[in-house]
N, C-alpha and C positions, 0 to 999 in steps of 0.2 A: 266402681260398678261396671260389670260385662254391657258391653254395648246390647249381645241378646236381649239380655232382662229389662230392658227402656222401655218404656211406655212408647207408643206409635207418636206422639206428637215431639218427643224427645229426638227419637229418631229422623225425624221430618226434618228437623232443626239439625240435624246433624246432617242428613243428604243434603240439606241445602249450604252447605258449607264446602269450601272447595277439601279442605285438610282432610275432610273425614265423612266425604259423601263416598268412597269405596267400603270404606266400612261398616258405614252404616247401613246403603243398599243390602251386605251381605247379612247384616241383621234381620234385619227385614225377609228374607231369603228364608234365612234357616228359620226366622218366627212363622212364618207362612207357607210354606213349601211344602209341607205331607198332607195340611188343612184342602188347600189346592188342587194338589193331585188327586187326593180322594173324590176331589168335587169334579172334577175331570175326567178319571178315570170313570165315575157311573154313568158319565153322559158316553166317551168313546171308547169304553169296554176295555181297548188291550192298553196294555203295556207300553207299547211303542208308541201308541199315537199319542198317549199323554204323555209320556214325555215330551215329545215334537210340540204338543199344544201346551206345555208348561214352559218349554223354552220361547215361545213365543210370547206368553203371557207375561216373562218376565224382561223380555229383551222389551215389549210395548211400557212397562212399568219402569224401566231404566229412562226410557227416552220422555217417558209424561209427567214423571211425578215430581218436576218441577214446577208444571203447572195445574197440579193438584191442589185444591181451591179449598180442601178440608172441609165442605160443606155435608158431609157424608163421613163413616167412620174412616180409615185406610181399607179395614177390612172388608168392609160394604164396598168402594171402590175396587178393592184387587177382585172380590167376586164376581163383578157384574162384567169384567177384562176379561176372566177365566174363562165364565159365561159364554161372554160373547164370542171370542176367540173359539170354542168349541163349538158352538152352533156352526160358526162360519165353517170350520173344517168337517163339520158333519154336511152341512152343504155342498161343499165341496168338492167332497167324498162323494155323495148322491149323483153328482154334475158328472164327473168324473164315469163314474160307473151308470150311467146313465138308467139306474133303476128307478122303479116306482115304490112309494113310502113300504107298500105292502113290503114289496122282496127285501128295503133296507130292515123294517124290524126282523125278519126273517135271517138278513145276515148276522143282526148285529146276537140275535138269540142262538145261532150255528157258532157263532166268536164264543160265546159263553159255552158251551157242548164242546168244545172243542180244547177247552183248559181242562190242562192234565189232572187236575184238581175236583174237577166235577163230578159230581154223584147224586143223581136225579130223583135219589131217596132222601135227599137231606134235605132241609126245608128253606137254608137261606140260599140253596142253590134254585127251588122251585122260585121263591123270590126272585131273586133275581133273572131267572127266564120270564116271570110274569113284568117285573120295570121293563123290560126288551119289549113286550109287546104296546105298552101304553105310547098313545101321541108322544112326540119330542115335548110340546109345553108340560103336560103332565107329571113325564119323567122327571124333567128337571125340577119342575114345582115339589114332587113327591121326594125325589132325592136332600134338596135343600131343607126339606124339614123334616124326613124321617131320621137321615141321616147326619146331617150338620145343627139339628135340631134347631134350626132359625127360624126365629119369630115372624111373622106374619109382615108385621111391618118394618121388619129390615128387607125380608124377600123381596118389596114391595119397591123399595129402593134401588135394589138390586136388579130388578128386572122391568121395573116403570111397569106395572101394573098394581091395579085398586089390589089391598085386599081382600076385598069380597069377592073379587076373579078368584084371587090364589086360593081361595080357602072352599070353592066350590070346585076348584080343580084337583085341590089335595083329595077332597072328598069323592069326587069320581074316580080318581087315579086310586085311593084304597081301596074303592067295589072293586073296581074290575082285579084290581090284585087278588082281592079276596077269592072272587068267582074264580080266576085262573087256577089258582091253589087248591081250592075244593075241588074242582074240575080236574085237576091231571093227577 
């Protein structure tokens, strides 16, 4: 059997072995790794900076996930790393550029305007300028379940809030997408 194809508690068993924890982190890697980025990339738009925040997320998951307590899925845990990790660099980022929330959605919607790719007649591009405008919790709320389509109560885990938060933020965070869309 390919190491990839292991179920995640297989794997666990395997990192925590001295013979065959390089191998199996890198399973882990390639099982994980586009699911991540994707999840990264919506929160800090380019290219570069998820990668930076994906190399982070895994250099943090090499050093902890011997003391990974399996009380959560792997994949609920590497998300909420992801998560975290992102928020912090968007913070960061904020600190750094010493802007106010307003000019950050403003940058991060000028970041999306600015891929070569863009054409503000097609509709997952308006999408995607309208996610730029919504609050950071939103975004991510709305990201994690439009797009990784995760259930309520993994998000829930994921991010240590009620579902009844999440599910009244996904539902703000699709008005206002909605209004933006019909609006531009």
């Amino acid at each position: 059997m390919q190491v990839t194809s292991l179920h995640d508690n297989e794997l666990l068993t395997q990192f925590r072995q001295p013979a065959t924890k390089e191998k199996a982190f890198t399973a882990i890697i390639k099982k994980y790794q586009e699911k991540l980025y994707w999840h990264i990339r919506r929160m800090v738009v380019t290219h570069e900076d998820t990668d930076d925040v994906l190399q982070n997320v895994f250099i943090k998951v090499w050093r902890n996930l011997d003391n990974f307590r399996e009380d959560s899925q792997l994949y609920t845990w590497l998300y909420r790393i992801a998560t975290n990790e992102s928020l912090t660099f968007l913070e960061n980022k904020k600190r750094k550029a010493s802007i106010s929330l307003d000019n950050e959605a403003a940058g991060l919607e000028n970041l999306v305007r600015a891929d070569e790719h863009f054409d503000a007649n097609k509709l997952e591009w308006k999408l995607q300028l309208a996610i730029q405008q919504l609050p950071e919790k939103q975004r991510l709320v709305f990201n994690l379940r439009y797009y990784d389509e995760m259930p309520y109560e993994e998000m829930s885990r994921v991010l240590d809030t009620s579902e009844g938060a999440l599910k009244a933020s996904y539902h703000h965070a699709a008005r206002k997408i909605e209004d933006y869309i019909k609006n531009s």
